[in-house]
C-alpha positions as CSV (number, residue, x, y, z in Angstrom):
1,X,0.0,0.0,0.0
2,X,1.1,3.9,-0.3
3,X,1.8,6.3,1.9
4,X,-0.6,8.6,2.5
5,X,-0.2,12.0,0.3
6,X,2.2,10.3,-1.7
7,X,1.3,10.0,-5.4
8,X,1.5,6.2,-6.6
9,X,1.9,4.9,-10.5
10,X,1.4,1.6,-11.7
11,X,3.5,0.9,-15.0
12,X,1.4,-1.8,-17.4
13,X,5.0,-3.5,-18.8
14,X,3.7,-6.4,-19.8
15,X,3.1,-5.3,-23.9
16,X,6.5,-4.2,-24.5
17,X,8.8,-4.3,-21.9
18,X,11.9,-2.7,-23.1
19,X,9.5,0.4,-24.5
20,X,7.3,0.2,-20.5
21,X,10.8,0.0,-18.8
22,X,12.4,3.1,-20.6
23,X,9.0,5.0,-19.9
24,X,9.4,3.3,-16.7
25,X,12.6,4.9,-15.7
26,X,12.0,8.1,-17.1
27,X,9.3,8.5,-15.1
28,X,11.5,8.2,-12.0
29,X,14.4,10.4,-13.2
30,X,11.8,13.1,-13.9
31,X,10.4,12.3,-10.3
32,X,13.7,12.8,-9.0
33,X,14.6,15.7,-10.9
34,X,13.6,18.3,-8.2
35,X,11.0,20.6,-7.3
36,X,8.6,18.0,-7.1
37,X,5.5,18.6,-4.2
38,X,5.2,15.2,-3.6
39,X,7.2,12.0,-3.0
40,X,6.8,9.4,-5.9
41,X,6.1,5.9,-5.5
42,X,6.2,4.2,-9.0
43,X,5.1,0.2,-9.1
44,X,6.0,-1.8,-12.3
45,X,4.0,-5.1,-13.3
46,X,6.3,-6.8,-15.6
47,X,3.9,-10.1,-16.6
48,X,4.4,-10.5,-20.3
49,X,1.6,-10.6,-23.0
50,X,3.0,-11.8,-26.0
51,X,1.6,-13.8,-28.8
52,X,-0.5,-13.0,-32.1
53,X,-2.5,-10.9,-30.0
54,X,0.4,-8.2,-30.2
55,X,0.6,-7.8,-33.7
56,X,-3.2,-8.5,-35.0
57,X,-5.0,-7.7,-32.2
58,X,-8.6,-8.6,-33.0
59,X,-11.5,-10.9,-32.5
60,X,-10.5,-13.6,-29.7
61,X,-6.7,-11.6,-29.4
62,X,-8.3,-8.0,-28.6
63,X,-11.1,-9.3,-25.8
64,X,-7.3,-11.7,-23.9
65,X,-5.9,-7.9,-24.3
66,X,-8.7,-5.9,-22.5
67,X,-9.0,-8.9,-20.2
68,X,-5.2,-8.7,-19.5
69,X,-5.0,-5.0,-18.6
70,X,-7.9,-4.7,-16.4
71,X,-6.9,-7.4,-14.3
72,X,-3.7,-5.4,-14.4
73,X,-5.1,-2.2,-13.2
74,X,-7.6,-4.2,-10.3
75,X,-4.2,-5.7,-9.2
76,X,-2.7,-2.3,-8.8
77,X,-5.6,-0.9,-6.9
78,X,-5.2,-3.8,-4.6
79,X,-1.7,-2.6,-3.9
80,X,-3.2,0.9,-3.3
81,X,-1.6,2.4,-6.8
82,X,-4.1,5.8,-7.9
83,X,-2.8,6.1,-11.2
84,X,-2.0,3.9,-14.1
85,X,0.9,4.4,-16.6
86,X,-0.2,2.7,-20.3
87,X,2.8,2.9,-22.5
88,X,0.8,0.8,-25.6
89,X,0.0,2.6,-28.1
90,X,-2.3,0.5,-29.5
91,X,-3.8,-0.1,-26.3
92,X,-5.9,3.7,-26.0
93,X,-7.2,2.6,-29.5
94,X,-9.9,1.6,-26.6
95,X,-8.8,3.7,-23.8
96,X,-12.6,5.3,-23.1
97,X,-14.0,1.5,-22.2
98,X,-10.6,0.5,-20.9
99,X,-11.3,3.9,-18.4
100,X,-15.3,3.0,-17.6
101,X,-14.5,0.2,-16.3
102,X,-11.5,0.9,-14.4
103,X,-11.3,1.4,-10.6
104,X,-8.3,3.9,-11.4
105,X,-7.6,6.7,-13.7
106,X,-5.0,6.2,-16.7
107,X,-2.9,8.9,-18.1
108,X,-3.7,9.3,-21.9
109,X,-0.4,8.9,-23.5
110,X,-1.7,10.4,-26.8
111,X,-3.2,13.1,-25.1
112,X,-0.3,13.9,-23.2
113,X,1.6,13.5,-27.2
114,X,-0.5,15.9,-28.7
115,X,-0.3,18.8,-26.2
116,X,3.9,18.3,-26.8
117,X,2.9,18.8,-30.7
118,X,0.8,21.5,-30.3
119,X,3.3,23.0,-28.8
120,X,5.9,22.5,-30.5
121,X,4.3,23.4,-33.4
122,X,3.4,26.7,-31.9
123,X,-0.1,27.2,-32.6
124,X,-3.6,25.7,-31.5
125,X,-5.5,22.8,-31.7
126,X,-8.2,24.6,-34.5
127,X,-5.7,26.6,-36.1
128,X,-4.0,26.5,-39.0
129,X,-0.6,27.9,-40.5
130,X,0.1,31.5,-41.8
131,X,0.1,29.6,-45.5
132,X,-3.4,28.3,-44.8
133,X,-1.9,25.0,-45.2
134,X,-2.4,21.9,-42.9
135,X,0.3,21.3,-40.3
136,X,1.8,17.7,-40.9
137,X,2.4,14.9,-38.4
138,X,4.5,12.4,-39.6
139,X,3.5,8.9,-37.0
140,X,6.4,6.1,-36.7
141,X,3.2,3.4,-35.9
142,X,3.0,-0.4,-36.3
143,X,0.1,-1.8,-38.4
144,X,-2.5,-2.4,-35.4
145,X,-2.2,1.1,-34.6
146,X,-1.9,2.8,-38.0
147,X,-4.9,0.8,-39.3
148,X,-6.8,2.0,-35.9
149,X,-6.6,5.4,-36.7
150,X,-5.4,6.5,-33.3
151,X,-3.6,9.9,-34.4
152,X,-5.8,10.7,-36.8
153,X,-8.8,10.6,-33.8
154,X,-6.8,12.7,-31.7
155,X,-5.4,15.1,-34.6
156,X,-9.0,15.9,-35.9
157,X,-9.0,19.3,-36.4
158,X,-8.8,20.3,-39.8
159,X,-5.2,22.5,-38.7
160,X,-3.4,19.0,-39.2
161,X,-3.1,16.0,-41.2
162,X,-1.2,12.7,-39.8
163,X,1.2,11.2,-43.0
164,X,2.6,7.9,-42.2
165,X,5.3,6.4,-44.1
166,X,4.6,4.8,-47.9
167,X,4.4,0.9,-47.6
168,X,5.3,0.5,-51.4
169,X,7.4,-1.7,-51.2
170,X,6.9,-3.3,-47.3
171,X,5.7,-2.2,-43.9
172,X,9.4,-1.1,-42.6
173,X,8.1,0.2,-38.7
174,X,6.4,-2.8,-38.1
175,X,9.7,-4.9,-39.4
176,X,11.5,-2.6,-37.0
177,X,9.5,-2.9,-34.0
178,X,8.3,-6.7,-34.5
179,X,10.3,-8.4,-37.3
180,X,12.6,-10.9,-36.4
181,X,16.0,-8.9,-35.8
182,X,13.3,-5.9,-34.9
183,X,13.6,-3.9,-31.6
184,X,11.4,-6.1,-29.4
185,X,14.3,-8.9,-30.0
186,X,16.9,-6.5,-28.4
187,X,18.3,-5.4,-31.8
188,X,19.2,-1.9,-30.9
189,X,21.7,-1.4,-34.0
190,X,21.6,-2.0,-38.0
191,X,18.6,-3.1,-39.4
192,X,16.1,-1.7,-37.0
193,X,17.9,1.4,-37.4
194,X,18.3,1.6,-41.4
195,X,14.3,0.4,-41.5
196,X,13.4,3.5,-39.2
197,X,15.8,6.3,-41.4
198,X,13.6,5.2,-44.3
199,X,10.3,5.4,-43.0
200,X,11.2,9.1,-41.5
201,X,12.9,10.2,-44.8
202,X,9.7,9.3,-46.7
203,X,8.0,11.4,-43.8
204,X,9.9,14.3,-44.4
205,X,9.8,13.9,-48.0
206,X,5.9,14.1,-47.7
207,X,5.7,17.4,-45.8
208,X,6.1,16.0,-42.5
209,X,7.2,19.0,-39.6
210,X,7.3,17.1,-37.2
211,X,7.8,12.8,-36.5
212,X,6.0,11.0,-33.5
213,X,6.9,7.6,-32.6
214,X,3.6,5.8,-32.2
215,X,5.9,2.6,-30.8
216,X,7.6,2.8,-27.3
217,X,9.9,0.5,-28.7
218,X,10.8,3.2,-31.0
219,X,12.1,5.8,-28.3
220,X,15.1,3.3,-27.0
221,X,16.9,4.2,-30.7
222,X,15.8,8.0,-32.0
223,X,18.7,9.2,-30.8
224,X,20.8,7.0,-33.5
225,X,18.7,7.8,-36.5
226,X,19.6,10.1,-39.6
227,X,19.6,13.8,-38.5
228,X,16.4,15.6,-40.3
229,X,14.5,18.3,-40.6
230,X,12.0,17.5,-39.0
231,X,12.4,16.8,-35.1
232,X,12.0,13.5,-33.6
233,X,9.8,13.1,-30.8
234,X,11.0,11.3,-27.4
235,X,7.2,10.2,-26.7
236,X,8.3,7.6,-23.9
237,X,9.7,11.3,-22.1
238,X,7.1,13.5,-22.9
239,X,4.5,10.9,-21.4
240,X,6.3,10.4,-18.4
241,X,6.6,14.1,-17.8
242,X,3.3,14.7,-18.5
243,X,2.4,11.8,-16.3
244,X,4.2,13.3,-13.6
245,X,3.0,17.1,-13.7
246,X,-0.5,15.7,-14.9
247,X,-3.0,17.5,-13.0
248,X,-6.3,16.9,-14.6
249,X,-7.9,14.6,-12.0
250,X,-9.6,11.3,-12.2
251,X,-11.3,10.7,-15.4
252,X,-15.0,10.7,-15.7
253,X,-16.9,7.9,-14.8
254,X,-20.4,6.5,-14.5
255,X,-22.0,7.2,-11.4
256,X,-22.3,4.3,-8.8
257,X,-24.9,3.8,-6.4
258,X,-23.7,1.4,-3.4
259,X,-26.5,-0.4,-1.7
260,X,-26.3,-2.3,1.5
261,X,-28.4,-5.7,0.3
262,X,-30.3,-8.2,2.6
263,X,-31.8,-6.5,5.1
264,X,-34.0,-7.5,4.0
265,X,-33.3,-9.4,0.6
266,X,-36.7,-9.3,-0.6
267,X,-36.7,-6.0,0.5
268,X,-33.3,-5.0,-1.6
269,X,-35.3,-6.4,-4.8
270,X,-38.2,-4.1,-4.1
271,X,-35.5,-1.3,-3.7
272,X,-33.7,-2.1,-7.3
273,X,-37.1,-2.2,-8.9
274,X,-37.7,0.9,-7.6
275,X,-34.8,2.4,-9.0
276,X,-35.3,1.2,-12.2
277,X,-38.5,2.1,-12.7
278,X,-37.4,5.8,-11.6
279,X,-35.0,6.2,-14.0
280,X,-35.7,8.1,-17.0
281,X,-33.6,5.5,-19.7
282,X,-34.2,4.8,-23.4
283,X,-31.7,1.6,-23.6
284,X,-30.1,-0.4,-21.0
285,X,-27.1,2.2,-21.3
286,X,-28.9,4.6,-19.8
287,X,-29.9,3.3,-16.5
288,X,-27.8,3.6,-13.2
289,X,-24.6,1.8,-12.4
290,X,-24.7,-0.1,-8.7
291,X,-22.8,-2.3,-6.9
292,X,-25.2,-3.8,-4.1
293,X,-23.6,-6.0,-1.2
294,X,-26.4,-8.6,-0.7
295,X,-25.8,-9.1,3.1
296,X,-28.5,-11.3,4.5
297,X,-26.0,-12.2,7.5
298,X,-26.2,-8.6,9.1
299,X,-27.3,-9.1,12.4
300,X,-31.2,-8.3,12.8
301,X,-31.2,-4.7,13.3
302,X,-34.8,-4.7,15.2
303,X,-33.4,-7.9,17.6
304,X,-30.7,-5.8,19.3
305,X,-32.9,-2.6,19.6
306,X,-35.5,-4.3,22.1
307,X,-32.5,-6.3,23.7
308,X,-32.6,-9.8,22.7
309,X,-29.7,-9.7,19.9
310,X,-26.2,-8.9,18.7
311,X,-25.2,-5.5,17.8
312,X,-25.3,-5.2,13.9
313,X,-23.1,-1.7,13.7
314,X,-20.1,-3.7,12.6
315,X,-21.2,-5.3,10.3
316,X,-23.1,-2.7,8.9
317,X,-19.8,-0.6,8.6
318,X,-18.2,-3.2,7.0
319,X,-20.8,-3.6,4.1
320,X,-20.2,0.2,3.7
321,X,-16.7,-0.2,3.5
322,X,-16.7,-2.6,1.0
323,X,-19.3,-0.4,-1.5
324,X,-16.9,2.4,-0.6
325,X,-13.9,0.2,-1.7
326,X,-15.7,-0.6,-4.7
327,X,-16.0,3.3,-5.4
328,X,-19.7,4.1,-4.9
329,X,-20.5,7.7,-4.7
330,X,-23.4,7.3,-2.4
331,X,-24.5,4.7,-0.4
332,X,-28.1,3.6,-0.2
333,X,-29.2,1.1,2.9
334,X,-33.0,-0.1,1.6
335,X,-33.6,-0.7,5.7
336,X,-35.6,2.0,8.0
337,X,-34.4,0.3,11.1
338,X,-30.9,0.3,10.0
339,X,-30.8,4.1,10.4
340,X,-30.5,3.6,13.7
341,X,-27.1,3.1,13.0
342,X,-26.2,5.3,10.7
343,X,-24.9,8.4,13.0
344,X,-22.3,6.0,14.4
345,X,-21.0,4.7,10.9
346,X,-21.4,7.5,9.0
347,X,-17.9,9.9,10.5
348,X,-15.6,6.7,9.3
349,X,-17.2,6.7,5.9
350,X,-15.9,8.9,2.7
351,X,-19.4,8.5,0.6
352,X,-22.7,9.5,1.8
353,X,-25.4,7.4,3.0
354,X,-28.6,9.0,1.4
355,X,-30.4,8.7,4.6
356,X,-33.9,7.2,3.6
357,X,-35.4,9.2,6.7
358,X,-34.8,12.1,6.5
359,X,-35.6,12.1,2.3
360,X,-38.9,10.9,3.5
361,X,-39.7,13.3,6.2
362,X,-38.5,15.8,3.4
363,X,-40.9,14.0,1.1
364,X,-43.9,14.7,3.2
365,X,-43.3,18.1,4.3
366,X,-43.3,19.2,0.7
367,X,-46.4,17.4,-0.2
368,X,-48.4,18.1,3.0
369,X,-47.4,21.3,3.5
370,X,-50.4,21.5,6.2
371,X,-49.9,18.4,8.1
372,X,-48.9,18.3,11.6
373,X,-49.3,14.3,12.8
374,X,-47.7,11.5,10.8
375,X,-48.3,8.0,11.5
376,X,-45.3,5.2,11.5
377,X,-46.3,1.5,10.6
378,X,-42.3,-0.2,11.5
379,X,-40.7,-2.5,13.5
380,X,-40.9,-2.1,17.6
381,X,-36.9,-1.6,17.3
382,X,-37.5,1.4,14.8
383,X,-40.2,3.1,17.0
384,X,-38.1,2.4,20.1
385,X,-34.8,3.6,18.7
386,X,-36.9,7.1,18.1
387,X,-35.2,7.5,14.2
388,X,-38.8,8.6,12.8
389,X,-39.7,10.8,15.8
390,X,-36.6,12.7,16.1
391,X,-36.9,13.4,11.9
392,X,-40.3,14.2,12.2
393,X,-39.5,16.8,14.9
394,X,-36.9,18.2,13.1
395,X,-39.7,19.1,10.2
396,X,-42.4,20.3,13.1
397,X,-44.3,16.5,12.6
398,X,-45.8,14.8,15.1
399,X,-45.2,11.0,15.4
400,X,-48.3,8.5,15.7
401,X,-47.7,4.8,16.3
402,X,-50.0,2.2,17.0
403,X,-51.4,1.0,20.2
404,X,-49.5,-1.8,22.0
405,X,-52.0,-4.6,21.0
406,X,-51.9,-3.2,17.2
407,X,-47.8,-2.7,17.6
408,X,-47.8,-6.4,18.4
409,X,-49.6,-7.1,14.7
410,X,-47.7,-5.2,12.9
411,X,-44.2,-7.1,14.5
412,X,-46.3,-10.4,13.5
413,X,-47.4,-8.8,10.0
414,X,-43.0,-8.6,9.6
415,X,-41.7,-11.2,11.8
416,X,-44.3,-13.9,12.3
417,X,-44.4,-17.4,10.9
418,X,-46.5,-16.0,8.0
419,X,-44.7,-12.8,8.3
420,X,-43.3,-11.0,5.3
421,X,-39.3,-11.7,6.3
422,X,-40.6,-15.3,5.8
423,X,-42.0,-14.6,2.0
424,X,-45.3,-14.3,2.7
425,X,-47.6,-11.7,0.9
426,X,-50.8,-12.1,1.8
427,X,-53.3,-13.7,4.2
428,X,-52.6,-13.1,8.1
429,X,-49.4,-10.9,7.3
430,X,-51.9,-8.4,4.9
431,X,-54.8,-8.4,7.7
432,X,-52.8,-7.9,10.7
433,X,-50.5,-4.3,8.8
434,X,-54.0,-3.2,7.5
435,X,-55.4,-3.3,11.2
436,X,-52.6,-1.5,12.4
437,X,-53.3,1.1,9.2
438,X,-57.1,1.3,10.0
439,X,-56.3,2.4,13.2
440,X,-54.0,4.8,12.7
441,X,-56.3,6.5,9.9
442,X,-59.5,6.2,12.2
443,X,-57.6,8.6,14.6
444,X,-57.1,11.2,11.7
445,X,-53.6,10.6,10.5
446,X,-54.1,11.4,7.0
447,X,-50.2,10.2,6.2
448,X,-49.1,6.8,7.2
449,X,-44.9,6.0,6.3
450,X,-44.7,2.4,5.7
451,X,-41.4,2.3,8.3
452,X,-40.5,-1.1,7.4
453,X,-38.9,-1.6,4.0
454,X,-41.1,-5.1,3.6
455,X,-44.4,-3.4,4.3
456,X,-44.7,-2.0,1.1
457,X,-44.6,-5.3,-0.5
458,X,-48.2,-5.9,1.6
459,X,-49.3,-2.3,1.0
460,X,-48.9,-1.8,-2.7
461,X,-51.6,0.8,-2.7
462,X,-50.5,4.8,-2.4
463,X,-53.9,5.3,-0.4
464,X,-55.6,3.4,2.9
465,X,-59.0,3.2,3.3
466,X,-60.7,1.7,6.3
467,X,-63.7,-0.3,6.3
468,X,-65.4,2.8,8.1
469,X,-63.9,4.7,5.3
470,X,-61.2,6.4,6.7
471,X,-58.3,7.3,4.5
472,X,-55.0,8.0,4.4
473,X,-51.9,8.2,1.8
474,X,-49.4,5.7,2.5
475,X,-45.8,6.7,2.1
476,X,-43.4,4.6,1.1
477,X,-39.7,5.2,2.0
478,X,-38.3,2.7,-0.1
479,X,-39.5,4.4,-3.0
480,X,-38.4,7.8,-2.2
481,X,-35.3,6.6,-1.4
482,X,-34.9,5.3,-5.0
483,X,-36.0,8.3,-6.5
484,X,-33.2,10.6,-4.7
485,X,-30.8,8.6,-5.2
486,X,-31.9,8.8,-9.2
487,X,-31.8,12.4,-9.2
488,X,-28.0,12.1,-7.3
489,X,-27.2,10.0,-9.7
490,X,-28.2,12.4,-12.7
491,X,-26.8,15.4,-10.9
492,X,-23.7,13.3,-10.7
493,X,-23.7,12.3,-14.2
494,X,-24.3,16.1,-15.2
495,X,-21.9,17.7,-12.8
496,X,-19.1,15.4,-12.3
């Protein structure tokens, strides 16, 4: 693991290591170079992907590649590594789903290319030269990436146009980088060499101003080729400089909802429904990314509020720990009873827990803008623990609960051999939570919060009616819950 403050890379070595080993070490002399605010800590992973894969990477060869580096990257965020190092070219052919699915940010070695060229160049990205003509790129790049397009992605603007060498009569920087005395063999002299001062003089011979290496390999021998007029780029420095100065933050990706699972499980389904039927989406692609820790063996959170059971906190804080680990944003915890918990765990956590609560109590006030007395259907631990009353008072509610007797139905309607924890939906379970409802809407409650994540699942309907016609809305929590964290999640996805 790293030291706290100190900025960690991981270098990926393992798809050219003599062009990830340069880049490698000139990360660390530029680290060491001075005037750096922070101590370096720079981790290589030197396990080798070789193969066809490596020089036609496609089909069955391109899917062991993706597979290969993000098990890469998920190793390095095990070893508590923040940023990843990428020296493959070909590899950011598919750097935007390489980066949506990775727990870590990786520095865009093409980015951090064009910005040197730009500058170099002297002018900006949309611009274009005093002539009014195009300013060239010449690209050293294997086949992979020359048939990928890569530059020509990142050197859109109309200001430029990428030239790559003629392959008249043979593909010479593939030869150089691949072929059989080629660079990758540890051929660092003669034909690699003679192969590369061709391809660049046909660069320059086309207009080129300037000549980018689009192998790492190529870096370990520019200094030997043919002196030109156009400059030679050292891409394997100007990456790790950039790298090292890079400032721009983790990149963006989707918005992650954690979710504390299995208390109770039927209750988490109800709560992911919920969330997908909130969501406004078009295609799969559009709904909301979550990582849900399905946790049935959390101590019963109603069992140790009334006395009779272990203390759940811990493992509560562990399941949060683990969504956090897994880089939610917020955390979600489907459970009304567990909120009981949540002022002791919350101080030790770094994402939020959307506290279902007080979103409810918030709920209410805005849709009742009149009301004054609100009653609670939930568990005896809930009512005892005082969660609802406390939120309630903060908002100028009054909290109404059941009668003893009718208290004792509704722990039977959730907990009882036919109860609702047990699967049941209907029959005695239904009879004994609409009993407890009646009674609470015969005294003139005219909002009832169904306090118990598995009481919606018996109480489907947004209004109670009586059999002496009483009425009152019921309020679910589980739904509201699902609904803010929807809009948190859009907010997030707007406002990164």
């Amino acid at each position: 693991m790293t030291s706290k403050g100190r900025r960690s890379f991981g270098v990926i070595g393992g798809f050219g290591p003599l062009g990830s080993a340069d880049v490698a070490s000139k990360l660390a002399l530029a680290s060491s170079g001075g005037g750096e605010r922070e101590p370096v800590e720079i981790a290589y992973d030197p396990r080798p992907f070789g193969g066809a894969a490596l020089l036609a990477p496609d089909g069955e060869c391109m899917t062991e590649r993706k597979l290969y580096l993000i098990d890469a990257i998920l190793d390095f965020a095990r070893r508590g590594i923040d940023t990843v190092i990428l020296p493959c070219f070909f590899s950011h052919t598919f750097i935007d789903e390489l980066q949506a699915n990775s727990p870590l940010v990786i520095v865009d070695m093409i980015d951090a290319v064009r910005s040197h060229v730009l500058r170099t160049l002297g002018r900006a990205a949309s611009g274009r030269a005093a002539s009014g003509r195009a300013r060239r790129i010449g690209v050293l790049a294997t086949a992979a990436t020359r048939e990928a397009r890569l530059f020509e992605r990142y050197f859109a603007s109309p200001g430029f146009e990428v030239l790559h060498p003629r392959r008249d009569d043979g593909d010479r920087v593939t030869e150089a980088v691949y072929g059989e005395h080629g660079i990758r063999s540890g051929q660092l002299f003669g034909l690699p060499i003679a192969l590369l001062d061709e391809a660049c003089a046909d660069l320059v011979a086309q207009g080129a101003e300037v000549i980018v290496p689009g192998a790492t390999e190529i870096a370990l021998i520019a200094n030997r080729l043919a002196p030109l007029a156009a400059p030679i780029l050292d891409t394997n420095s100007i990456y790790a400089r950039h790298a090292l100065h890079w400032e721009g933050g983790p990149s963006r990706r989707p918005f992650k909802v954690g979710v504390v699972g299995g208390v109770g499980p039927a209750a988490t389904v109800d709560f992911m429904q919920k969330i997908v039927a909130s969501t406004p989406a078009a295609r799969d692609q559009d709904h909301i990314k979550l990582i849900v820790e399905q946790n049935p063996q959390i101590p019963d959170r109603t069992g140790y509020l009334v006395g009779d059971g272990p203390d759940p906190t811990l493992s509560l804080y562990a399941t949060c720990k683990k969504l956090e680990a897994g880089h939610a944003d917020i955390i979600a915890i489907p459970c009304n009873t567990a909120h009981a918990y949540v002022d002791r765990i919350q101080p030790r956590l770094s994402v939020p827990i959307v506290n279902m609560l007080t979103e409810t109590v918030a709920y209410l006030r805005e849709r009742f803008p009149r009301l004054r007395e609100v009653g609670v259907l939930a568990t005896t631990g809930t009512v005892a623990s005082g969660v609802y009353r406390r939120a309630l008072a903060a908002q100028g509610l009054y909290e109404v609960v059941p009668g003893a007797e009718l208290q004792a139905r509704v722990m039977n309607a959730i907990y009882g051999e036919k109860g609702v924890k047990a699967g049941f939906t209907s029959g005695q379970c239904v009879a004994d939570i609409r009993a407890a409802a009646a009674e609470l809407a015969e005294r003139g409650v005219q909002a009832i919060i169904l306090g118990c994540t598995e009481l919606p699942l018996l109480l489907p309907e947004p209004e109670f009616e009586s059999l002496d016609g009483a009425r009152a809305a019921l309020v679910d929590p589980t739904a509201i819950l699902a609904k803010r964290c929807v809009a948190r999640a859009l907010e997030g996805a707007a406002h990164p």
